[in-house]
C-alpha positions in Angstrom: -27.8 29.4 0.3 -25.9 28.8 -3.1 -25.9 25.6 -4.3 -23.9 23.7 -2.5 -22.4 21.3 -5.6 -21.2 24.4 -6.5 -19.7 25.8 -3.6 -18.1 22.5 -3.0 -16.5 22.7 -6.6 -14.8 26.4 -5.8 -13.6 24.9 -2.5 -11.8 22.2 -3.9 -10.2 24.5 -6.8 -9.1 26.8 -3.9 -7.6 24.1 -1.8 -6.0 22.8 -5.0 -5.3 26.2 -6.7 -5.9 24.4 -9.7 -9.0 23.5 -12.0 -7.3 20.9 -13.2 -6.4 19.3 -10.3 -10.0 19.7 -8.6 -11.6 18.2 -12.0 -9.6 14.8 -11.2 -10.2 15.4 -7.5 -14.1 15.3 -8.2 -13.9 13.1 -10.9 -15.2 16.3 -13.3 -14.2 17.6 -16.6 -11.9 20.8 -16.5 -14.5 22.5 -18.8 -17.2 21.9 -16.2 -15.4 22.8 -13.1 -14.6 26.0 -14.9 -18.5 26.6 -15.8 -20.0 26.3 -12.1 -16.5 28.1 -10.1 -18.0 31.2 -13.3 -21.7 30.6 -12.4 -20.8 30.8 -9.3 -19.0 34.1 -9.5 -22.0 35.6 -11.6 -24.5 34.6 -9.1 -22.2 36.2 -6.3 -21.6 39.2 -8.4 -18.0 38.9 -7.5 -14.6 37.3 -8.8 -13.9 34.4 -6.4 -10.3 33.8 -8.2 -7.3 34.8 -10.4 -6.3 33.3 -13.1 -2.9 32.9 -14.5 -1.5 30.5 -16.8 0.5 29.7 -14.0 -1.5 29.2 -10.7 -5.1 29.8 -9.2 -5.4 32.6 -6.3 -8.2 33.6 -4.4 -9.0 37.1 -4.3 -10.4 38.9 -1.4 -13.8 37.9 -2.0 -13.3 34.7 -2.9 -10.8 34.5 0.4 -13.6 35.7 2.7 -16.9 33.1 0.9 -13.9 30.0 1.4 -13.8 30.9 5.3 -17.5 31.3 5.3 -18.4 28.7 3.1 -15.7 25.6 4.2 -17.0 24.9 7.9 -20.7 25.6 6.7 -20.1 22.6 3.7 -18.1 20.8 6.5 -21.0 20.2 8.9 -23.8 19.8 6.2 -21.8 16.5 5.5 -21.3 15.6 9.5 -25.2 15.9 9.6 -25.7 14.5 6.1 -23.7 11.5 7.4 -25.0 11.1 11.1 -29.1 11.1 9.5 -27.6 8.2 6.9 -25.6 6.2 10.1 -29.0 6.4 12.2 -31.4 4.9 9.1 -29.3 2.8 7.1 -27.6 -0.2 8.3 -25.8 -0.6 4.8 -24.2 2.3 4.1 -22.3 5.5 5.8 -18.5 5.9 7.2 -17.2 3.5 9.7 -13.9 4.9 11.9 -12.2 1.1 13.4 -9.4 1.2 16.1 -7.3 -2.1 16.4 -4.3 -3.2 18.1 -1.3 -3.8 15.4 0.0 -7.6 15.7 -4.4 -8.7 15.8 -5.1 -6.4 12.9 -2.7 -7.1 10.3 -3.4 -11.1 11.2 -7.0 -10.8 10.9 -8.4 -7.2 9.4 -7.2 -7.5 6.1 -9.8 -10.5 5.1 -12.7 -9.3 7.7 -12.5 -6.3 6.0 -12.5 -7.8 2.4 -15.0 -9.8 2.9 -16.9 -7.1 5.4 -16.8 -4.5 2.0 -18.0 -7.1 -0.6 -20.5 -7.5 1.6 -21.4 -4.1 2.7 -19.6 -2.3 -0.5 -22.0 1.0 0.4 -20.0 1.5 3.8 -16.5 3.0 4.0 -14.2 2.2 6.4 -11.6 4.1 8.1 -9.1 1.7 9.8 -6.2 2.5 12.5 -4.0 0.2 13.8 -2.2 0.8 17.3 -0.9 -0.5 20.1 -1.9 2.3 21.7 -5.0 2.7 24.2 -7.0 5.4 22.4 -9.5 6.9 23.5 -12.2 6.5 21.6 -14.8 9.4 22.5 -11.5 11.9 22.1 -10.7 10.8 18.6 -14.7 10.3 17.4 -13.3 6.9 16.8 -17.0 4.4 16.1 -15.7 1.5 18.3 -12.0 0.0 18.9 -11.3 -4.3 19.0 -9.3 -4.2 21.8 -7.5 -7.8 23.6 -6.9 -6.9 27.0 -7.9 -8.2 30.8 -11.0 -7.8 31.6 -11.9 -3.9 31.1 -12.5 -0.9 33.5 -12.9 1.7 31.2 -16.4 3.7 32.7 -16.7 6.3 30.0 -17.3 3.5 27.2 -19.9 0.7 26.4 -18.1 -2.4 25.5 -19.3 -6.3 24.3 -16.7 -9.3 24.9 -16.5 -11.5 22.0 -14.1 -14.5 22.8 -11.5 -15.1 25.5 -7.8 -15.5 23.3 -5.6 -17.9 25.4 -2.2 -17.2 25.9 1.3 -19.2 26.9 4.7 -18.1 27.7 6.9 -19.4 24.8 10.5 -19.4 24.4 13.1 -20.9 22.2 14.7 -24.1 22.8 18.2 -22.3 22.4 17.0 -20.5 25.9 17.5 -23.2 27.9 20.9 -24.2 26.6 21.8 -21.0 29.0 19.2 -21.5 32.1 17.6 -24.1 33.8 13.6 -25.0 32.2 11.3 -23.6 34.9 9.1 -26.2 36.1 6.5 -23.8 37.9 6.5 -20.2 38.3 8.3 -19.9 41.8 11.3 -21.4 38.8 11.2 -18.2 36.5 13.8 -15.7 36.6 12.5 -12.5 36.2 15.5 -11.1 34.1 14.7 -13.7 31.1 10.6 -12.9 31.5 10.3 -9.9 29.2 7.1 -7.8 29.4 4.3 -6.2 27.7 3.3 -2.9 29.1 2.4 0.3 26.9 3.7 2.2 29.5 7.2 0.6 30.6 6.4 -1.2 33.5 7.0 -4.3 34.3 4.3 -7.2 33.6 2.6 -8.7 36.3 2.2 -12.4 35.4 -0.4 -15.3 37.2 -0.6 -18.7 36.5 -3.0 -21.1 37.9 -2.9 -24.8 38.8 -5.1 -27.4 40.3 -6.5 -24.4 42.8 -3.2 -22.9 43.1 -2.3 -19.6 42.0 1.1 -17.8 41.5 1.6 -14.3 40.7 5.2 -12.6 39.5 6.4 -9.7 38.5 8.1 -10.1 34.9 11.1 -8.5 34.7 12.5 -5.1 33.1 15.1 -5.6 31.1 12.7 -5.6 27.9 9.9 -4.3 27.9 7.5 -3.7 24.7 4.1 -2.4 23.8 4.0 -5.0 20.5 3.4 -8.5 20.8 4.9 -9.7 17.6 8.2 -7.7 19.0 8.3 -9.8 22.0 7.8 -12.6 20.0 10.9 -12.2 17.6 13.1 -11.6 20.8 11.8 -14.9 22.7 12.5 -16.4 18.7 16.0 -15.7 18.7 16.4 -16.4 22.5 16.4 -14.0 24.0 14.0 -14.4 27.9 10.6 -15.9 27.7 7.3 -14.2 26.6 3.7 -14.0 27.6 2.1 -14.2 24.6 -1.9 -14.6 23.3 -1.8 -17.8 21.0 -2.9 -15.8 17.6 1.0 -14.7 17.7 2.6 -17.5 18.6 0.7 -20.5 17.9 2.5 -20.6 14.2 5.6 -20.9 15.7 4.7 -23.6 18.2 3.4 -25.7 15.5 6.3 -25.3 13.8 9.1 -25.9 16.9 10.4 -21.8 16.2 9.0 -21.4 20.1 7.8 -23.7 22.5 5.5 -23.7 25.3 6.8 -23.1 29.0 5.0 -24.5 32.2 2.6 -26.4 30.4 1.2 -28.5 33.6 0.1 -24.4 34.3 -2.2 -21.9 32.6 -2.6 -18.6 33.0 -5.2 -16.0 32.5 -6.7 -15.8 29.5 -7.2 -12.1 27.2 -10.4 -10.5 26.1 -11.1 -10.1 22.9 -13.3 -7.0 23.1 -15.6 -4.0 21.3 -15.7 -0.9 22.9 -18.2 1.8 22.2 -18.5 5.6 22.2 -21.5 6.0 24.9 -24.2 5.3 22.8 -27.8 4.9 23.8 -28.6 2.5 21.0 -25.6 1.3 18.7 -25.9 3.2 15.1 -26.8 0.7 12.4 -23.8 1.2 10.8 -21.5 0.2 14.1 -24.3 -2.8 14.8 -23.8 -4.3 11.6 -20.1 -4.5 11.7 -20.4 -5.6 15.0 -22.7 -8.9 13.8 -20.5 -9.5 11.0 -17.7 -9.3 13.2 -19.0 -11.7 15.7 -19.9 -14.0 12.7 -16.2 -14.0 10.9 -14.1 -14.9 14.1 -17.1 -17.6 14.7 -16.1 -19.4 11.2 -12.1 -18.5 10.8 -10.8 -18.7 13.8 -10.5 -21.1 16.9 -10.8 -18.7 19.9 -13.1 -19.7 22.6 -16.7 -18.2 22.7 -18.0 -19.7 25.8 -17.5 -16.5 27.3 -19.0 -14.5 25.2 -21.4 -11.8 26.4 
């Protein structure tokens, strides 16, 4: 096999069609990209590309050794990466799923302080509010706040319990009645979280008692901090975990509904490809993780597992 430093340079010229544009891309010289792409070509015995003072093109040759060549480079680095993921705990490629409203509130400095720490491992970070699946998209693990989960195809590891409250604005009850238990709320000012459009089912617990209702319709969302601004501005009551609406309690924006009454807590959760043994990588973002939310935040880690 050619080298593959060289074969990697003619790639990138050919995706680029410039030897310009690869030099920056590779952080090269123009003068040395051109050197290997014409060692390469003499050791080949054939022109690889055409070049005009306007554009790079690949001629046949070069055509077929880029379709050879591309998936061949492609899975040295998969294997090149998953031999570095299964010996070093320091350094490799990390591929994060997170909800939106949890990671722009707490990613940003984890991760800051995760890559001073760890400056050897990259990090590929995705925030959405939708459930991926994370054996489908090769995704390392996913930080998921949900009820408890029932995925089978993953591994997972609860971290914390987030507590949630239904919150409203004062202005709301300027147009209804304040509920004083749950039998009191009126489904068409209970909007819901569901990613897909249903209505939320709510449960609230008191003194042994339990009461469960069916939010209602009229607004449904798959964001948190959405529901939020609506309940803001007055618009129903929402069910909220505290790390979105604990700022606005504290500063009278929201305020709590049916305090004498709880409801279930979230899980704050990591979720795994099946893995027999969690790569070093994913294990020491997982302890560093753990360790963050320990010293900034105030969730509760008695049930942690």
């Amino acid at each position: 096999m050619q080298d593959i430093k060289s074969i990697r340079v003619f790639l990138k010229v050919a995706e680029l069609s410039s030897f310009a544009a690869a030099a920056r891309s590779l952080n090269m010289t123009p003068a040395s990209v051109t050197r290997i792409v014409a060692k390469l070509e003499e050791d080949l015995g054939q022109q690889l590309l055409v070049r005009t003072t306007r554009q790079v093109a690949l001629t046949s040759a070069g055509a077929t050794v880029a379709a050879r060549f591309a998936p061949v480079v492609k899975d040295f680095d998969q294997v090149a990466e998953e031999i570095t993921r299964a010996v070093w705990p320091d350094r490799g490629r990390l591929s994060l799923n997170a909800p939106l409203s949890l990671g722009l509130r707490l990613l940003p400095s984890l991760i800051d302080r995760f890559r001073l720490a760890y400056p050897n491992i990259s990090v590929d970070v995705t925030l959405t509010d939708r459930l991926v699946d994370i054996v489908e998209e090769n995704c390392d693990l996913a930080i998921r706040v949900s009820g408890p989960p029932s995925d089978k195809s993953t591994i997972w590891r609860k971290i914390c319990e987030v507590p949630r409250h239904a919150v409203a604005a004062p202005s709301l009850f300027a147009r209804m009645q304040r509920p004083e238990t749950p039998d009191d709320l009126d489904p068409s000012f209970c909007m819901s979280y569901s990613s897909q459009g249903q209505a939320e089912i709510w449960e609230f617990h008191k003194e042994g008692a339990s009461r469960k209702l069916s939010a209602g319709s009229s607004v449904i969302s798959n964001n948190g901090d959405f529901l939020y601004s609506l309940a803001k501005l007055g618009n129903g009551i929402a069910l909220l975990p505290d790390f979105i609406a604990k700022d606005g309690i504290d500063s009278g924006e929201v305020e709590t509904v049916l305090d004498d009454w709880t409801s279930n807590p979230l899980w704050l959760t990591l979720f795994y490809p099946p893995y027999d043994v969690l790569p070093p990588v994913v294990a020491t973002f997982t302890d560093f993780f753990e360790a963050h939310l320990r010293e900034v935040t105030g969730f509760n880690f008695g049930g942690t597992r």
